[in-house]
C-alpha positions in Angstrom: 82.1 200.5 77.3 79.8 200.6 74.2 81.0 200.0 70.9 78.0 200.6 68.2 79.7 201.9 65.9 81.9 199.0 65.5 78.6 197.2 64.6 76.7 199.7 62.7 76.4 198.2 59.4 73.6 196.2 58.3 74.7 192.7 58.3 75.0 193.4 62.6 71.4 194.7 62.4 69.9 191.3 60.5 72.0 188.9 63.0 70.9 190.9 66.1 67.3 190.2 64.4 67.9 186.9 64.2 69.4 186.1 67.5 65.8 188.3 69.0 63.9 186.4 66.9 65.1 182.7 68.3 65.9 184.0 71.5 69.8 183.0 71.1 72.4 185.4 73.0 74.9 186.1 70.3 78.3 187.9 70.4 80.4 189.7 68.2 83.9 188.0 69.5 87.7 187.8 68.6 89.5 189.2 65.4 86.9 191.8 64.3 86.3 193.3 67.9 90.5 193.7 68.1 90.8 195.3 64.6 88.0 197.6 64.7 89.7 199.0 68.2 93.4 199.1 66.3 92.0 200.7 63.5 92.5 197.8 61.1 90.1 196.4 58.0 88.5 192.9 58.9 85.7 191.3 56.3 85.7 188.0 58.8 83.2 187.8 61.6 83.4 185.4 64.4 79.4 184.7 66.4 79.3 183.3 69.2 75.8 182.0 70.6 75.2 180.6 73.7 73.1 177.8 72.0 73.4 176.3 69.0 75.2 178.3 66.3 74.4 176.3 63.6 70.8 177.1 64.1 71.2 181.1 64.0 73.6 180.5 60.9 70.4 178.8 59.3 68.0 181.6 60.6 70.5 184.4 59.1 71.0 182.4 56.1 67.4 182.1 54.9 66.9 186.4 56.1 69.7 187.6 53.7 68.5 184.4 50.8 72.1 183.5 51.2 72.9 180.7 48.4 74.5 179.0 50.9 74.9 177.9 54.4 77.9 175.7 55.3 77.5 173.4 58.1 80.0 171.8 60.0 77.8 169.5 62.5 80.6 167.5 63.8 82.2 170.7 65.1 79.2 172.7 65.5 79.7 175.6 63.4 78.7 177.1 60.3 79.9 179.8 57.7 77.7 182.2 55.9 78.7 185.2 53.1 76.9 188.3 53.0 78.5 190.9 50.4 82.4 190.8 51.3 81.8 189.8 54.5 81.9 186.0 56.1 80.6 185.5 58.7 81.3 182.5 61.1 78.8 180.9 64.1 79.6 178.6 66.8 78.1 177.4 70.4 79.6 179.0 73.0 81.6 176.5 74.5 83.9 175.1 77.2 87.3 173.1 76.1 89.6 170.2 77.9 92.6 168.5 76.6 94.3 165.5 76.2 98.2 165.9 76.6 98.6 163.6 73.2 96.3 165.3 71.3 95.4 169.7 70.4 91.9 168.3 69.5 89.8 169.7 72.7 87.2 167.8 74.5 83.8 170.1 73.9 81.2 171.0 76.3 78.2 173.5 75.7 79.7 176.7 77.9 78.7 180.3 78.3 80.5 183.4 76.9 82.8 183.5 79.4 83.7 180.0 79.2 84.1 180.6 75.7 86.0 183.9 76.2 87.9 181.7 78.5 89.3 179.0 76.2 90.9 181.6 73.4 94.2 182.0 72.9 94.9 185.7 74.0 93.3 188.5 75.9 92.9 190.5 72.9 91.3 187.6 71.6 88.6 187.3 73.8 87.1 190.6 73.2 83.9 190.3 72.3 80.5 192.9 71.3 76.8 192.5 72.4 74.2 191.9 69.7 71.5 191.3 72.1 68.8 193.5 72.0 68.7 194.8 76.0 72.2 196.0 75.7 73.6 196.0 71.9 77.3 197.2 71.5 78.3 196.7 74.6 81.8 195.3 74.8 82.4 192.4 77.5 86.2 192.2 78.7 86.3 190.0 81.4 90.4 189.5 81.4 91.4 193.3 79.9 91.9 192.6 76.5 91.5 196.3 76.3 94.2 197.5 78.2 96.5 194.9 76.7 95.4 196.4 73.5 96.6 199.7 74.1 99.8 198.2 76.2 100.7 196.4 73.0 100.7 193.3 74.5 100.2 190.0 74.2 98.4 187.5 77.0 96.6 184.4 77.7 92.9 185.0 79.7 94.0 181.9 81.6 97.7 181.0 83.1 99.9 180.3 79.6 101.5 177.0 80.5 98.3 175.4 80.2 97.1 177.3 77.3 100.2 176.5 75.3 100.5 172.2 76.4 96.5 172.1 75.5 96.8 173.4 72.2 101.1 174.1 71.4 99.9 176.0 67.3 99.1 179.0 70.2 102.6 179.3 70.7 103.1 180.0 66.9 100.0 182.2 66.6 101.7 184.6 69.8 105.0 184.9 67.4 102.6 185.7 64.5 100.5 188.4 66.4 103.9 190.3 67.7 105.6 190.0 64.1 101.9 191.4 62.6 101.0 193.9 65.1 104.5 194.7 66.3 102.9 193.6 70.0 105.1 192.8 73.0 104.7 189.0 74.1 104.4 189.5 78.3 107.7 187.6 79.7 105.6 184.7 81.8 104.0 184.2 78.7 107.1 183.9 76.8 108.8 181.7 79.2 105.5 179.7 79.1 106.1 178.8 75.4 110.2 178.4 76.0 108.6 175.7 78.4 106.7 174.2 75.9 108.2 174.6 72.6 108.6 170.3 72.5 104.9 170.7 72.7 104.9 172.0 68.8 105.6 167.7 67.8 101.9 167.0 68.0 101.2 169.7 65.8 100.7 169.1 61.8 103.2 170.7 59.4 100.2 172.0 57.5 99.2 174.4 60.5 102.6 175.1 61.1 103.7 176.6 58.1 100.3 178.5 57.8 101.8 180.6 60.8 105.5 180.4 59.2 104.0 181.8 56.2 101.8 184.7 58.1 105.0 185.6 60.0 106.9 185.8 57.1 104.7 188.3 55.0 104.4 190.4 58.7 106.0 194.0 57.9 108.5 193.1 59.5 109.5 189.3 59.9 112.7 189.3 61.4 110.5 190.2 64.5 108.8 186.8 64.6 112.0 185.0 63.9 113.9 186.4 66.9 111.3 185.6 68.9 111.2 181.7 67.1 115.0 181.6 67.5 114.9 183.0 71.1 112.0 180.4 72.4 113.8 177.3 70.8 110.6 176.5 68.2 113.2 177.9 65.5 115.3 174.8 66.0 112.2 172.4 66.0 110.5 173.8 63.0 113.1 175.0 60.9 116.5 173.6 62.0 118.2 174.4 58.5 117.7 178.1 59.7 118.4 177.6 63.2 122.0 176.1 62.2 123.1 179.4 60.4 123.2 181.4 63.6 126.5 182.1 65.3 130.3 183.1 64.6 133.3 180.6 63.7 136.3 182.3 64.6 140.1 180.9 63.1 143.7 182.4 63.7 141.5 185.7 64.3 139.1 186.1 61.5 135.6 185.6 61.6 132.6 186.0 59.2 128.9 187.5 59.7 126.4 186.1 61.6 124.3 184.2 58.7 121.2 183.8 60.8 121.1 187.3 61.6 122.2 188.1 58.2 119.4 186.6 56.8 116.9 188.0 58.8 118.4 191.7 57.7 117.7 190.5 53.9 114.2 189.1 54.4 113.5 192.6 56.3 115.3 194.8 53.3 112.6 192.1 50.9 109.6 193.4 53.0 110.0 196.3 53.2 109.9 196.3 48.9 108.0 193.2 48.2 105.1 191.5 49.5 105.7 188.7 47.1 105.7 185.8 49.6 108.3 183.7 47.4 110.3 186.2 47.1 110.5 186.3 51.1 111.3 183.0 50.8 114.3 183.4 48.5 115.6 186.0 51.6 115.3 182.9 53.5 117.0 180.5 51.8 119.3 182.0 49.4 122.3 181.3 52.2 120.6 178.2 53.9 123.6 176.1 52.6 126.4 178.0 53.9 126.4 176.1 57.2 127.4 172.8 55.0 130.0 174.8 52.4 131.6 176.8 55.3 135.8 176.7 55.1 138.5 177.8 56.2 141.3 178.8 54.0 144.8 180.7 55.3 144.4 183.5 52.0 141.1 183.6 51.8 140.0 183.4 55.5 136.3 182.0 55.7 134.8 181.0 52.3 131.6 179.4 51.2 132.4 178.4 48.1 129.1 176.9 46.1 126.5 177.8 48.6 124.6 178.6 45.7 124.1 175.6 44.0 124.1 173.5 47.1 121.4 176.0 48.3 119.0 175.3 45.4 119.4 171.7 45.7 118.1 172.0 49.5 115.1 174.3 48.5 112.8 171.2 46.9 113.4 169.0 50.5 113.1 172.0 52.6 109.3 172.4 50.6 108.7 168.9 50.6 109.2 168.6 54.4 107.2 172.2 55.2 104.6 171.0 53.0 105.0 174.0 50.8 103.6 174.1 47.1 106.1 171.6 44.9 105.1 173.4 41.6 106.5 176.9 39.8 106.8 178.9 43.5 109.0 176.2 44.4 111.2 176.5 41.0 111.1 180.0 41.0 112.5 180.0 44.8 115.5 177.2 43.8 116.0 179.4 40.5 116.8 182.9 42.6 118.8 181.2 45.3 120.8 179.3 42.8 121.6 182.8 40.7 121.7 185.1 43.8 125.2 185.6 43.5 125.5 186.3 40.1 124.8 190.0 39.5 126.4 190.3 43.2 130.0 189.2 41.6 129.7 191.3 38.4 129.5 194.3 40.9 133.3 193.6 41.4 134.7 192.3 38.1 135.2 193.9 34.5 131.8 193.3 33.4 131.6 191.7 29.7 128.0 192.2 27.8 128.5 188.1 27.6 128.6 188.0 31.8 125.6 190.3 31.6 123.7 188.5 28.5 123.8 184.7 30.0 122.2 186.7 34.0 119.4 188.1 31.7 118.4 184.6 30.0 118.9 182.6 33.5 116.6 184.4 35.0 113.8 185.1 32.1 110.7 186.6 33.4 112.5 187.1 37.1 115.4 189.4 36.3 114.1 192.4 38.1 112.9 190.4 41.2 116.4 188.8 41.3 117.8 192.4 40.8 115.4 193.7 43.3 117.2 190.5 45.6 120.4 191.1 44.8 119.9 194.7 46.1 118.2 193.9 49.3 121.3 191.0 49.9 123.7 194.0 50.5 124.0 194.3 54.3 126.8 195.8 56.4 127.5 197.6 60.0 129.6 200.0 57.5 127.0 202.5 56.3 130.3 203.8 53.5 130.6 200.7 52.3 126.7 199.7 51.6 126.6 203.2 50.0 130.0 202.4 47.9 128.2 198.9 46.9 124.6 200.4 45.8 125.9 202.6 43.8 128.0 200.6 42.0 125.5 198.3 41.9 122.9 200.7 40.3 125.3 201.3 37.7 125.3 197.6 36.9 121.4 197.5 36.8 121.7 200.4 34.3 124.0 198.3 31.8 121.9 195.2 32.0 119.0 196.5 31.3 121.1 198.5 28.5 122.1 195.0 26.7 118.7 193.6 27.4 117.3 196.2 25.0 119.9 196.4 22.6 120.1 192.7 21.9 116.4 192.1 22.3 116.9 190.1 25.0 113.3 190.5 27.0 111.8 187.0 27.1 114.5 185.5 25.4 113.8 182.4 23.2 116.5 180.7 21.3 115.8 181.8 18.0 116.4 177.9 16.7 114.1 175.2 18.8 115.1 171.6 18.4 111.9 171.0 15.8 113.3 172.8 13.5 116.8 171.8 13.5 115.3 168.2 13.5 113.5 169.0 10.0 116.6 170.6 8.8 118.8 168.0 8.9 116.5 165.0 9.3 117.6 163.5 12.3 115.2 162.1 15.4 115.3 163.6 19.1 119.2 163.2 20.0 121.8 164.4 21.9 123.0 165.9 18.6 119.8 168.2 18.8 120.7 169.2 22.0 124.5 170.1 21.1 123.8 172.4 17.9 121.0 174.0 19.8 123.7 174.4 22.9 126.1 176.1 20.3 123.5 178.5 18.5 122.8 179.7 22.2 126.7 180.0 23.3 127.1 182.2 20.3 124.9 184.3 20.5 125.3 184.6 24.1 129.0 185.4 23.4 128.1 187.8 20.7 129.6 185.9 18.1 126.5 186.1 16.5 123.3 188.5 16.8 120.0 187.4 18.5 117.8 187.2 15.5 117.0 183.7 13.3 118.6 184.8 10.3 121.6 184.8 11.9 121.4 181.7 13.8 120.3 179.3 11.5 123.2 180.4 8.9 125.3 179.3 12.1 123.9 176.2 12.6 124.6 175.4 9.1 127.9 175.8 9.9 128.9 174.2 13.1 125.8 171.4 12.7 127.6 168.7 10.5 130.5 168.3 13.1 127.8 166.9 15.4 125.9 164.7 13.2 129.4 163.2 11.5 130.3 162.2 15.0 126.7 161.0 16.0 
């Protein structure tokens, strides 16, 4: 099968050159060959020489007057740009393992041996760029057909591919929850097999795949298929312990873990906002430690909330996830998800609706946007019953968030100025009168404007200071 017009443009044309020129087969392998046959955009190109790479990385490099050519000699590759695309070289090459270690043993191979060592069939694809028969596409293990079957498969048997290097087992996962692919059952029972395997691996590699199945279009895909091989309960055990059903005296509740995944789903299909995913992730992850049962209520879960936000900082510490505003912004959402939730079912007072909109600032319509997706149920009625009431509720905050100029609310007060007012140093006193100018106008006892506030810190202030 020939496939020129999957390397028609010019930057195919200068490295075929190149590789004529220095007399060094090259190939066209891997993610670009299977997203040019699935239809999909791909600006990264993977070359394969059987020689050096580095070398016909150096001769492209000086034929386009690229500024820079990145060399890796220990591993024997090299990166080049050229326009939006970037283009990667290495040595065709054959691979060995040590059971302790996913860092291979490297010996100089041919394409097939280096067809051979990667992870899946559709994978190994790879295009001619030599001269005699350019575009040609070499399939020695029928990537192809596993590309139109939907299906994912290792060129060699998958118990071996998966103990040599156990991150493949998490790139399989990622592939079916991106391509909505079908993982071939010897090759899911292969990684079932070797899910322990995943200990050698570095949190850092893992969660680049968590992360990648998370934004797929649809991630609950990926973590069936995490739950269902046991990696779920090695890499993420405070998810794994949400699934199942407590039953008492004949009541039950909802299946968290699966709950979950239906949020995270109802996210994506809205958001691509990878925090936000997050949030669907862990706005429950505490109910496994608040779960109770009580004779009235039945199963309750009271403060799953706050115990939930004070997980999210460990949970990112331990996944090696950013510790900076993402990571605030997550424990922010999944400490107020329930919130606009519980003013669905309550007489709703503008003070209830004021003290949601200044919580969550410059995030209110992401956690509204939450709130919405975290309304799941097998009863279609009453999800319908709920969203509309709940649209209703959306329409008076953002009602009172106009009328009391609440957008990006600031206290009207800071603690410099009541600390030039009234003389005083940096004190809890500071804090209490500037606690009290926000209660009231919060409660509406006084509007949102400075005016107003600092006539009522004049008021209430000397009740503070006296007892300070």
């Amino acid at each position: 099968m020939n496939l020129k017009e999957a390397v028609k443009d010019k930057i195919f044309r200068v490295l075929s050159e190149c590789a004529e020129e220095m007399d060094l087969p090259s190939f066209v392998i891997g993610g670009y060959v299977r997203d040019h046959l699935l239809g999909r955009p791909c600006k990264d190109i993977d070359i394969v020489v059987e020689g050096r790479g580095i070398d016909l990385a150096r001769a492209f490099g000086r034929k386009i007057h690229a500024k820079d050519v990145i060399t890796y000699e220990n591993f024997g590759t090299a990166m080049v740009r050229m326009d939006d695309y970037e283009v990667e070289f290495v040595g065709a090459r054959k691979e060995s393992y040590r059971r302790e270690s996913r860092k291979p043993i490297v010996e100089e191979g041919s394409l097939r041996d280096d067809q051979l060592r990667r992870d899946f069939t559709i994978n190994a694809l790879s295009i001619s760029l030599n001269k005699e028969d350019f575009g040609l596409l070499h399939d020695p293990f029928e990537g192809l057909e596993d590309l139109r079957h939907r299906l994912i498969r290792t060129p060699t048997n998958p118990d071996i591919t998966f103990s040599d290097d156990p991150l493949r087992m998490l790139r399989a996962i990622r592939f079916a929850s991106q391509l909505h692919f079908h993982i071939l059952p010897e090759t899911l029972e292969a990684i079932e097999k070797n899910a322990h395997r995943i200990e050698i691996i570095s949190q850092e590699r893992i969660t680049t795949e968590l992360n990648k199945i998370i934004l797929s279009p649809r991630p609950s895909t990926g973590f069936k298929l995490l739950f269902k091989t046991g990696l779920l309960k090695r890499i993420f055990p405070e998810l794994f312990k949400m699934h199942g059903v407590d039953y008492k005296e004949g009541r039950g509740h909802k299946d968290n873990f699966y709950h979950t995944l239906q949020v995270l789903d109802n996210v994506a299909e809205k958001s691509d906002k990878l925090w936000l995913r997050w949030v669907a992730i862990l706005h429950d992850i505490a109910k496994p430690l608040t779960k109770r049962f009580d004779k009235v209520r039945g199963w309750t879960f009271d403060g799953h909330e706050d115990k939930g936000a004070r997980m999210v900082p460990k949970i990112f510490r331990r996944m090696k996830l950013p510790m900076n505003e993402d990571m605030k912004y997550v424990q922010k959402l999944v400490q107020l998800h329930q919130r606009p939730i519980a003013l669905v079912t309550e007489e709703v007072s503008d003070s209830a609706i004021r003290r949601i909109v200044v919580d969550a600032g410059e995030d209110l319509q992401d956690l509204l946007d939450f709130c919405r997706a975290d309304i799941t149920s097998k009863n279609d009625k009453k999800v319908a019953r709920f969203l509309d009431n709940y649209e209703k509720l959306e329409a008076r905050i953002h009602e009172v968030l106009e009328r009391d100029n609440l957008r990006n609310w600031q206290p009207p007060v800071d603690g410099k100025t009541i600390m030039t007012i009234f003389k005083i140093p940096p004190s809890r006193t500071v804090g209490q009168i500037k606690n009290e100018i926000r209660e009231a106008i919060l409660e509406g006892i006084i509007p949102n404007d400075k005016d107003a506030a600092l006539q009522f810190m004049h008021e209430i202030a000397h009740k503070y200071i006296q007892q300070s």
